[in-house]
FIVEXDREN-544891 format. One line per 3 residues: for each residue x, y, z of N, C-alpha, C, O, CB. Coordinates in Angstrom, 2 decimals. Glycine has a CB too. Layout:
N
X:Y:Z:X:Y:Z:X:Y:Z:X:Y:Z:X:Y:Z; ... $
This chain:
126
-7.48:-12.91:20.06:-8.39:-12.29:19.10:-7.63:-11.99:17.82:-6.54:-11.43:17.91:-9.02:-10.99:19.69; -8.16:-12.34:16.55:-7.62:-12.33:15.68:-7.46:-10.90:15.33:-8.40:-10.24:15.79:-8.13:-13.13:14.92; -6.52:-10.15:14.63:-6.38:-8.76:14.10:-5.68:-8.54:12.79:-4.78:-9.25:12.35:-5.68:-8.00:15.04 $
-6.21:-7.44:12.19:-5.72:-7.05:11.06:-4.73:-5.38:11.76:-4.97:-4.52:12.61:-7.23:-6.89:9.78; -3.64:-5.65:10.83:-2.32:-5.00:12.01:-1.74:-3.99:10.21:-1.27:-4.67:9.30:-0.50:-6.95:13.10; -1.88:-2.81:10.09:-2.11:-2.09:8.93:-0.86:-1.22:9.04:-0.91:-0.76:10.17:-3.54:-1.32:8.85 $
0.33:-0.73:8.37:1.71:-0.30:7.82:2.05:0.71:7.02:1.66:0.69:5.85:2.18:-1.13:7.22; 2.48:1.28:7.28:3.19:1.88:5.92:2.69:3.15:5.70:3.13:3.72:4.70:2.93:1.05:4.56; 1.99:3.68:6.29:1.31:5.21:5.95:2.27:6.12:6.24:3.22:5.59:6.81:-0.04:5.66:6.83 $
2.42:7.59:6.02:3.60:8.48:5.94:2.73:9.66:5.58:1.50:9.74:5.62:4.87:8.06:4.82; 3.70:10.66:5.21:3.30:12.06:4.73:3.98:12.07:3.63:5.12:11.61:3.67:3.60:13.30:5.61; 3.50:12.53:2.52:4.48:12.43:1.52:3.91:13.73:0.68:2.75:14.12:0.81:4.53:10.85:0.70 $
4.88:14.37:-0.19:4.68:15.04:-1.25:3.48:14.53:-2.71:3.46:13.37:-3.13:6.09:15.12:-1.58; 2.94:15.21:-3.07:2.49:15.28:-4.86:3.24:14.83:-5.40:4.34:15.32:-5.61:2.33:16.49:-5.68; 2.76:13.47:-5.87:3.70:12.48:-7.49:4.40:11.36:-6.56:4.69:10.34:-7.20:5.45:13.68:-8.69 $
4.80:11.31:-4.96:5.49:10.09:-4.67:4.54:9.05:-4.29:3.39:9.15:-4.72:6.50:10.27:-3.60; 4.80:8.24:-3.66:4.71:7.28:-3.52:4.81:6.36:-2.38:5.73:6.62:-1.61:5.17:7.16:-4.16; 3.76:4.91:-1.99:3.80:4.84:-0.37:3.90:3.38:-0.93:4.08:3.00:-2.09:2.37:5.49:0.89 $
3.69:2.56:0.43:3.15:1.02:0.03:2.52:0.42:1.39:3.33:-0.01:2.21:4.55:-0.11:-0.56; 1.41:0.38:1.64:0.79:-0.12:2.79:0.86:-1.89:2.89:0.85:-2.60:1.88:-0.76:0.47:2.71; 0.91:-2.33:4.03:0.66:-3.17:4.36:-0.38:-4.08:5.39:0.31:-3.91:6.40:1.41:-3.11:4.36 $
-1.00:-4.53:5.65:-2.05:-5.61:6.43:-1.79:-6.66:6.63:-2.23:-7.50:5.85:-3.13:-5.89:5.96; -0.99:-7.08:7.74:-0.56:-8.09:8.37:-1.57:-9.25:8.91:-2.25:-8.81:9.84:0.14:-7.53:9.31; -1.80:-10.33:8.67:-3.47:-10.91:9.53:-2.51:-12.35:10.20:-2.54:-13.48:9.72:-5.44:-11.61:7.93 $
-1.96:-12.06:11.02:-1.13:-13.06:11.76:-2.36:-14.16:12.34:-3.46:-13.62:12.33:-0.13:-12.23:13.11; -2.38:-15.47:12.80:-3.07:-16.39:13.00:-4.77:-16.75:12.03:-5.79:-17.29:12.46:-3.10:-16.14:14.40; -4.47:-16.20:10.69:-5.38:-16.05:9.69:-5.49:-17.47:8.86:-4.58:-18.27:8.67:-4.94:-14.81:8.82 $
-6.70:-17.55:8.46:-6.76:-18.75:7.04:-6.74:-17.58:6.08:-7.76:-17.32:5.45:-8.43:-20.03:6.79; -6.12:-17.19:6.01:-5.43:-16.15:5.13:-6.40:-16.08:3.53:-7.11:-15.16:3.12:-3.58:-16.73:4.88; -6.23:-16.86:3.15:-6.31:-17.16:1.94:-7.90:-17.69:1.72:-8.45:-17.83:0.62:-5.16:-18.17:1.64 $
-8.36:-17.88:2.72:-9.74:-18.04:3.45:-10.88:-16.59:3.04:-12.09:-16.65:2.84:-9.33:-18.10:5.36; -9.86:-15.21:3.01:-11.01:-14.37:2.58:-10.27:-13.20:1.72:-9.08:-12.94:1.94:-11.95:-13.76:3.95; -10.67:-12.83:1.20:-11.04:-11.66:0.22:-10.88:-10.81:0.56:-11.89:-10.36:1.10:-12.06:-11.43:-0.23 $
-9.72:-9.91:0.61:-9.29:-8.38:1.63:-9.70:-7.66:0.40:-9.75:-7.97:-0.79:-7.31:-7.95:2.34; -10.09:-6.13:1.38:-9.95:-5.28:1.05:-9.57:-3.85:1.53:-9.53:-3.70:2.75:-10.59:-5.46:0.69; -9.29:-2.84:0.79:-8.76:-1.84:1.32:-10.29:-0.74:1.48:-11.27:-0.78:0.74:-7.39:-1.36:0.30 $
-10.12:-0.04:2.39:-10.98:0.95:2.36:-10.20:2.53:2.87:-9.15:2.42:3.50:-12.21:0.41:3.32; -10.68:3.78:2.60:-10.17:5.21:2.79:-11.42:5.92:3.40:-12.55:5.78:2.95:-9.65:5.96:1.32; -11.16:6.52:4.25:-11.67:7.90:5.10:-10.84:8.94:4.78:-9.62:9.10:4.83:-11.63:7.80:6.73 $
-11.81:9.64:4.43:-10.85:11.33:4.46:-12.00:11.79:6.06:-12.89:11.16:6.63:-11.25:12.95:2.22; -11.32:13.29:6.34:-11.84:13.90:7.06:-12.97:14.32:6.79:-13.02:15.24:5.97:-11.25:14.57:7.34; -14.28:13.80:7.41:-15.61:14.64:7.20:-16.34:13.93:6.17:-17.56:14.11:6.13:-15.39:16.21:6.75 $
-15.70:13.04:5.18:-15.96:12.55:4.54:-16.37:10.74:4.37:-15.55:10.02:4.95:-15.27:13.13:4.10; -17.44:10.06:3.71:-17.90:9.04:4.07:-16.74:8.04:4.05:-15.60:8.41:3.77:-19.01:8.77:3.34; -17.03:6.75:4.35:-15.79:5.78:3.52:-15.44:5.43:2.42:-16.37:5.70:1.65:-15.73:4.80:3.71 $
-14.66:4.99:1.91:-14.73:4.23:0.63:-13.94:3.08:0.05:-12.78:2.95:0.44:-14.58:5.04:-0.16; -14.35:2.34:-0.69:-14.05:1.13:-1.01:-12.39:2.17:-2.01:-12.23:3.36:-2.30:-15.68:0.01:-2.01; -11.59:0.98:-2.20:-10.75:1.75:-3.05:-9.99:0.48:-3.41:-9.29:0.71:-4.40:-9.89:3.06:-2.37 $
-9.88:-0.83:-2.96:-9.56:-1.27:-4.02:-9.78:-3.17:-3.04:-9.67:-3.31:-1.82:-7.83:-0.45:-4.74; -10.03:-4.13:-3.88:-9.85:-5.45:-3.28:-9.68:-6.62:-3.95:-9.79:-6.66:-5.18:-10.76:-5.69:-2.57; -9.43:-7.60:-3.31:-8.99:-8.96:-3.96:-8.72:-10.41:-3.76:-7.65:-10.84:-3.31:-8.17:-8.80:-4.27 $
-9.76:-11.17:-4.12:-9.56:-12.95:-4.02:-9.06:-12.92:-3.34:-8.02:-12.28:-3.17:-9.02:-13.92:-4.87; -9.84:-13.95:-2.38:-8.72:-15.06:-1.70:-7.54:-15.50:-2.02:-6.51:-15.46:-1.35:-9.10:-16.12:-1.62; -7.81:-16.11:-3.51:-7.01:-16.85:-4.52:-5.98:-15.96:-5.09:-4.89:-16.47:-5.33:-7.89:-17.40:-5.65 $
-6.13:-14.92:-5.30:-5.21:-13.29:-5.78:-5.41:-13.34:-7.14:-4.66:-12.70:-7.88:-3.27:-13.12:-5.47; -6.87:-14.44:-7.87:-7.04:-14.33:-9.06:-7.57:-12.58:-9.58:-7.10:-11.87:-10.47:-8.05:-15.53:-9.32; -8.59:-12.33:-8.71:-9.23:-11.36:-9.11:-8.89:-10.43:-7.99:-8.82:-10.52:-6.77:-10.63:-11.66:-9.39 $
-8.66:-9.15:-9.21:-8.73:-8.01:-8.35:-9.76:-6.59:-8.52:-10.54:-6.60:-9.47:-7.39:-7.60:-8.40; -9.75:-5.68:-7.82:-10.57:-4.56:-8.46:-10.08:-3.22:-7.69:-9.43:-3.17:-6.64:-12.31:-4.84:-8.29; -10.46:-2.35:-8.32:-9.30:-0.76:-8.11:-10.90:0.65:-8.09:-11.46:1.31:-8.97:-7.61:-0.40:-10.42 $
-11.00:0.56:-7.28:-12.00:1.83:-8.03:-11.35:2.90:-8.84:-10.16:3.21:-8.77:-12.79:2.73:-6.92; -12.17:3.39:-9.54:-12.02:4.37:-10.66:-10.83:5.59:-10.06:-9.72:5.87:-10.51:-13.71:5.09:-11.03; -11.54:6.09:-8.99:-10.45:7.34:-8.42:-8.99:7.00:-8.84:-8.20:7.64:-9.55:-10.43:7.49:-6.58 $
-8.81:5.33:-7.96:-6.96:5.53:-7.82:-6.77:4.27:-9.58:-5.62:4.30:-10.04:-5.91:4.42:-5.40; -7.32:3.75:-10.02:-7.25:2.98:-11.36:-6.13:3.23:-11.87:-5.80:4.40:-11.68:-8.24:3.27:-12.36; -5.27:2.53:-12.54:-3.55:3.08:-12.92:-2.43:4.12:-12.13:-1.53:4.72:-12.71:-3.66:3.87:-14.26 $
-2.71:4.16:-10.73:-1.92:4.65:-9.61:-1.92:3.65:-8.38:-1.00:3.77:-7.58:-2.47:6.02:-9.17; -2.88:2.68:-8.18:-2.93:2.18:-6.82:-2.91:0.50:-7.87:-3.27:0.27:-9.03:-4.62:2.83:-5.54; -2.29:-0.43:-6.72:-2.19:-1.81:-6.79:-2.54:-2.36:-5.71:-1.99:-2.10:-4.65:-1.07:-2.25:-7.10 $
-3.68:-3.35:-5.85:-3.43:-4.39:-4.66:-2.88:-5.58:-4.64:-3.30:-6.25:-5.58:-4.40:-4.71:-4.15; -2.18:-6.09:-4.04:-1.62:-7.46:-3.82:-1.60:-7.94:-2.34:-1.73:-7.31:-1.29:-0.18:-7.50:-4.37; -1.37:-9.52:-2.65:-1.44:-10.11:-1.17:-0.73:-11.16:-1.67:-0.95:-11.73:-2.73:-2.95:-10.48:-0.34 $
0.42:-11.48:-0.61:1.27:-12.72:-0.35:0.81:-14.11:0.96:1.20:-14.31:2.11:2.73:-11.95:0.12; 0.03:-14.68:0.24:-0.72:-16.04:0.97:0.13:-16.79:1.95:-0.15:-17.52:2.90:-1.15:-17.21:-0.14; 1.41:-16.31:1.36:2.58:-17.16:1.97:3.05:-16.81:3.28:3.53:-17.60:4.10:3.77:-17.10:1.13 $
2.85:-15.37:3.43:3.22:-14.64:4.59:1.54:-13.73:4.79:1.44:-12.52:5.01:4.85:-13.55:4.22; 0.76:-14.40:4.70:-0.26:-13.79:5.36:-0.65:-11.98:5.26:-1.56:-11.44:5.87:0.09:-14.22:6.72; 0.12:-11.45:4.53:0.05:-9.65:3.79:-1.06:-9.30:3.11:-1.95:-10.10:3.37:1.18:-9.26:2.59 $
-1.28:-8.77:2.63:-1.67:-7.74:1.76:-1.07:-6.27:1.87:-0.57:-5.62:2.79:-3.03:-7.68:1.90; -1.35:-6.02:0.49:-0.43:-4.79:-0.11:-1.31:-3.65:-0.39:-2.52:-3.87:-0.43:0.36:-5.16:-1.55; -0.83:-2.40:-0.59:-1.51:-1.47:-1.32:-0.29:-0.62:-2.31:0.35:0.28:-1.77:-2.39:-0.49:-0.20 $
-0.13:-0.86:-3.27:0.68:-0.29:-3.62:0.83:1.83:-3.84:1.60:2.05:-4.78:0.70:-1.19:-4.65; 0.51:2.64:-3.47:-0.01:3.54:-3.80:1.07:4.83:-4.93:1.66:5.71:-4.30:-0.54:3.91:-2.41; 1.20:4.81:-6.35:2.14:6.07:-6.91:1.66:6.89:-7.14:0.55:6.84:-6.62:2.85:6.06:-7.90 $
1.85:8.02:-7.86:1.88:9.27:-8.29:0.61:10.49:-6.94:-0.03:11.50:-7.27:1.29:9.01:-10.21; 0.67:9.97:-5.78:-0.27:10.39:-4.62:-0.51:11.75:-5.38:0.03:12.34:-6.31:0.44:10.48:-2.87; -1.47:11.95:-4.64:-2.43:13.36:-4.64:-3.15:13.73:-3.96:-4.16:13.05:-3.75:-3.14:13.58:-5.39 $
-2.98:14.88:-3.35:-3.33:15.85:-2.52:-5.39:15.02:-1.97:-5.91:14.91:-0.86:-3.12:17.74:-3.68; -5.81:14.71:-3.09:-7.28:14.13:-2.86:-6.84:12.26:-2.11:-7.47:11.43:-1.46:-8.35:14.12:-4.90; -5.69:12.33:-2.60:-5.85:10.92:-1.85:-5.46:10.81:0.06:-5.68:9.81:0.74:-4.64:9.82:-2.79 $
-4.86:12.07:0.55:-5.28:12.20:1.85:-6.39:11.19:2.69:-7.56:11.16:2.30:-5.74:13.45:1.80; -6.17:10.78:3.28:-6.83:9.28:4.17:-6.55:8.60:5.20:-5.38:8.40:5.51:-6.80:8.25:3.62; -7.57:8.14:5.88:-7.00:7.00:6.76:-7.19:5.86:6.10:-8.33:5.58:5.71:-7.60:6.84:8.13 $
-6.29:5.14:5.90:-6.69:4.01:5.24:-6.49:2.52:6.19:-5.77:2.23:7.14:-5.82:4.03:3.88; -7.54:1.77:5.41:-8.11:0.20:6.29:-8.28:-1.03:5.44:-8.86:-1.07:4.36:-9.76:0.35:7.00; -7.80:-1.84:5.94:-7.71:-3.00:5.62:-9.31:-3.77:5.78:-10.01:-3.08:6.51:-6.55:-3.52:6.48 $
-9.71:-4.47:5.49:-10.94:-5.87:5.96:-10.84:-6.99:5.30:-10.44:-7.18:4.15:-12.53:-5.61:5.70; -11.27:-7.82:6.18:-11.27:-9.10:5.69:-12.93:-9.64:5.63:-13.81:-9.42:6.46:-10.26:-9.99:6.69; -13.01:-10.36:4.47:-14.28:-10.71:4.29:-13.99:-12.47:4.11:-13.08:-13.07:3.54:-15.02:-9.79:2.92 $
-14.85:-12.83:4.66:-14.73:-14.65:4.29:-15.13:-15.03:2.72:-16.12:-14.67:2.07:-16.04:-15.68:5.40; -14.23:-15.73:2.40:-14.85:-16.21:1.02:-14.09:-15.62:-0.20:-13.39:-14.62:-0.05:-16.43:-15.76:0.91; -14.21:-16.11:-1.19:-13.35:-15.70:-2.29:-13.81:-14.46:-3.20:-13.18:-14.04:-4.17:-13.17:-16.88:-3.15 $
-15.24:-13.86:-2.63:-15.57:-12.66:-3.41:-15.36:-11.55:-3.30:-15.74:-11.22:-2.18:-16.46:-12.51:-3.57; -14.88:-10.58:-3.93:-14.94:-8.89:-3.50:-15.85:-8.12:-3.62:-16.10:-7.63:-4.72:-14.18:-8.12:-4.06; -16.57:-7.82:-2.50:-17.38:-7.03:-2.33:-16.98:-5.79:-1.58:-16.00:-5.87:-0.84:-18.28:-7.65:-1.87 $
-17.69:-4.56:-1.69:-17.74:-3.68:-1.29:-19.03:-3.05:-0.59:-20.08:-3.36:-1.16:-17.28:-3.25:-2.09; -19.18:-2.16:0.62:-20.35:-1.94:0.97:-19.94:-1.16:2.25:-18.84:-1.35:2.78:-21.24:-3.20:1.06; -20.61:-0.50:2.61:-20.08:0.48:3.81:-20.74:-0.08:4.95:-20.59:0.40:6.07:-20.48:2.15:3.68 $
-21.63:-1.31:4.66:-21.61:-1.74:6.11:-20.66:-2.58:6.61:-20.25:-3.65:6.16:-22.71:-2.32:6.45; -20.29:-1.82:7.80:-18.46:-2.49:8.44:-19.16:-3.74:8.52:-18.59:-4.69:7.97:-17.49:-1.85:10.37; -20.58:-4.02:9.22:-20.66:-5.45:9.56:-20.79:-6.77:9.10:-21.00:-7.83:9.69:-21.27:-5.50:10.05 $
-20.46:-6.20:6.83:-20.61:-7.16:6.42:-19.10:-7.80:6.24:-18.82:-8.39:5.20:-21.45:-6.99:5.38; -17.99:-7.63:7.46:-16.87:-7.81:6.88:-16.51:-8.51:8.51:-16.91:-8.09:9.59:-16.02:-6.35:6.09; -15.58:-9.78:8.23:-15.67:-10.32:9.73:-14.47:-9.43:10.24:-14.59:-9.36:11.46:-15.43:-12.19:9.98 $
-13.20:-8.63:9.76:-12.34:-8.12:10.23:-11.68:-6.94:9.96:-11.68:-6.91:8.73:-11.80:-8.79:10.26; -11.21:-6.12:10.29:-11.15:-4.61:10.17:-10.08:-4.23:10.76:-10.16:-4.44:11.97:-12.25:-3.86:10.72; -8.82:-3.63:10.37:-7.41:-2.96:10.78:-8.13:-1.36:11.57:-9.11:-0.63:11.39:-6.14:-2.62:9.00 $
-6.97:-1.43:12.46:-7.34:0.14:12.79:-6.65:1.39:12.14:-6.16:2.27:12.84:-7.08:0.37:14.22; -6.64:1.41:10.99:-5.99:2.16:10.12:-4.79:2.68:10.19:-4.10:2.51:11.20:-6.56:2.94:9.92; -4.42:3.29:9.26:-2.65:4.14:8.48:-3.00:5.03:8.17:-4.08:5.05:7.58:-1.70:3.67:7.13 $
-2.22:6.31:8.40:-2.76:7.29:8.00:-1.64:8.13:6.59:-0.42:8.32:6.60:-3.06:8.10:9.43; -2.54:8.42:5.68:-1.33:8.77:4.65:-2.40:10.31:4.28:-3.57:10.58:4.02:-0.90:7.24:2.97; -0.91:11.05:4.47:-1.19:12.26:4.03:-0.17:13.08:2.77:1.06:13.03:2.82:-1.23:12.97:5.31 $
-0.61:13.51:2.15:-0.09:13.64:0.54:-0.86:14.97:0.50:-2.05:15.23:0.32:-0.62:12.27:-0.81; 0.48:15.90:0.80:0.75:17.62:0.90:2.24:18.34:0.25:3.17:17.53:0.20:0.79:18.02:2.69; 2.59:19.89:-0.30:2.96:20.04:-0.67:3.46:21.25:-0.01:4.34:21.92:-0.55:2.57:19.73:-1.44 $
């Protein structure tokens, strides 16, 4: 069964800094359009940032916009989240998905996405 296998979460202080990863081992990798998604506690999901197949196009929602990066290495089957200057609101479980196809979409139905990490958890406290 194919899986998305998710990295890098920690506890960290106000102002540092993490870098997640999403591993999709036996993937056409390049085949779909990841994206990242965040859960806080109690709170709904959310899209937070995704990107091409191709790694032409990307998109960041507004919250993390000039603090968070996404990238993905086709070559080694990754994707990235880059996350700096954390904040106390960015507390999360965070998730990977894979969607077929070269578009980024967002949508809180899990079932429009063929694959889904079982999350990282990053907590950003002081």
């Amino acid at each position: 069964e194919l899986q998305l296998l998710e990295s890098g979460g920690g506890s960290v202080q106000p102002g540092e800094s993490l870098r997640l990863s999403c591993a999709a081992p036996g993937f056409a990798f390049r085949s779909y359009a990841m994206h990242w998604f965040r859960q806080a506690p109690g709170k709904k999901i959310e899209g937070v940032a995704g990107i091409s197949g191709d790694g032409t196009y990307d998109y960041h929602a507004h919250a993390v916009k000039g603090r968070f990066t996404i990238s993905r290495d086709n070559a080694y089957n990754t994707l990235y989240l880059q996350l700096n200057s954390l904040q106390t609101e960015d507390t999360a479980k965070y998730y990977c998905a894979a969607r077929r196809g070269n578009t980024v979409v967002f949508t809180t139905n899990r079932d429009f996405y063929s694959y889904w990490g079982q999350g990282t958890q990053v907590t950003v406290s002081s």
